[in-house]
Phi, psi and omega in degrees: 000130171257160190178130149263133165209134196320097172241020136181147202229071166258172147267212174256030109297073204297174173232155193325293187265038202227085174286173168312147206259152158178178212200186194202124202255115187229142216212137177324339198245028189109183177255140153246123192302163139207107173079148215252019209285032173173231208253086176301301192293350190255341204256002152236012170315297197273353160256027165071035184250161163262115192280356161306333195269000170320106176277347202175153136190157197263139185247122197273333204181161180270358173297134202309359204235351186247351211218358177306336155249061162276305168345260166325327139336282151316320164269012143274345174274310202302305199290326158276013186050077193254127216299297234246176164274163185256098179296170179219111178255139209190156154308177219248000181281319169335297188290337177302307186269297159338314133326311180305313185272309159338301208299307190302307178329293181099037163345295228035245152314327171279078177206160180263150171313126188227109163270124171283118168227120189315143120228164193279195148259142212051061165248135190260121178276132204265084185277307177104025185248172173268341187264355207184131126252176174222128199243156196211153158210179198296144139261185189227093201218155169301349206198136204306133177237155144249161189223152201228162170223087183278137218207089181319107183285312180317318186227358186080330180318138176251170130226127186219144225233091158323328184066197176288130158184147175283147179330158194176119192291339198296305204295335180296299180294307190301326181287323211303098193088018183267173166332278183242119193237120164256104169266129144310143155219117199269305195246158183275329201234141184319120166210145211285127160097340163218198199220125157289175178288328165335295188300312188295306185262013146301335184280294172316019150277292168314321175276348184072016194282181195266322202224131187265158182207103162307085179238163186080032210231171217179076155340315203248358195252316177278303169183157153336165172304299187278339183271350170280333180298294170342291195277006151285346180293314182307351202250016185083336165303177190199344204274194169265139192231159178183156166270150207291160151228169194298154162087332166319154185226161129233111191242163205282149180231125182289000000 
């Protein structure tokens, strides 16, 4: 079974039921994080994950809203004895910063072995499974991001994760013919560096997907529930659209 599931779909002001948003992609070969944005280790506790089965994880970007429990992360893995070293995937400014900030904690010895491994954009990332690939391009964002394209080696089936970004062809051609499209919609109205829900089901127009799923998003900071649905209708989907809410899953089926 390949599946993501959502274990927080905020902005980067969370809300009572909103953690910041990042999610975890799990595969017949382990789980892959993508991105640290809270109380990681508990939230995969409560979606029935083991967080020992952790294969990797990828950090989309350097905001403080995507990578603030990476730290603690590690030293809940150190402290549960977790077996193996932990890759980390990332732009290579990413990982850079990323480093900086582990470094400032002052682990030491509590930390799990961590290989940092760079990767670019529009790059297929070299994982080494049978069950999946993963393809990544640029996003248009304040600070370099990638959006991801998990990619079924059985069937082809996608799902693919904007990560932060204003509308764009790279996340557009990288969405094409996939499943499942989880886009940010950050703001009610166009602003440089994110996407509306509007803005969001033109692109999932344009890409041809089957099903839009809204994360990074916010009743009371973006717009309502029901006026966000509104405005993927308005933006031409037609397809199945919803707002992310924690914990939701959506897998690819063979």
């Amino acid at each position: 079974m390949l599946r993501m599931i959502l274990l927080g779909v905020g902005t980067a002001v969370p809300d009572i039921d909103r953690e910041n948003t990042h999610m975890v992609w799990e595969s017949p070969e382990g789980l892959l994080l993508i991105d640290a944005g809270g109380s990681t280790y508990q939230r995969l506790l409560r979606a029935q994950l083991d967080p020992l089965k952790l294969q990797g994880i990828f950090l989309t970007h350097t905001h403080a809203d995507h990578l603030n429990g990476l730290a603690v992360l590690l030293f809940q893995l150190s402290l549960m004895r977790y077996p193996d070293q932990l890759p980390i995937y990332g732009s290579e400014q990413t990982l850079q910063h990323a480093q900086r900030i582990v470094d400032a904690f002052e682990l030491e010895s509590h930390q799990v072995a961590v290989d940092w491994i760079p990767v670019g954009a529009g790059e297929e990332v070299n994982l080494g499974l049978e069950s999946y690939r993963l393809h990544t391009a640029a996003t248009m964002h304040s600070r370099p991001c990638l959006a991801l394209r998990f990619e079924s080696q059985a069937d082809g089936q996608a799902l693919v994760y904007s990560a932060d970004t204003e509308p764009c062809e790279s996340v557009q051609s990288l969405a094409n013919g996939a499943t499942v499209l989880i886009h940010e919609a950050t703001t009610a109205e166009p602003f440089p560096h994110h996407t509306t829900p509007h803005q969001a089901g033109e692109v999932a127009v344009r890409a041809g997907v089957e099903q839009l799923v809204l994360v990074h998003f916010s009743p009371r900071w973006t717009m309502g529930v029901a006026e966000a649905l509104a405005a993927v209708r308005a933006g031409g989907f037609t397809g199945k659209a919803e707002i992310g809410n924690e914990f939701a899953s959506y897998t690819l089926k063979s």
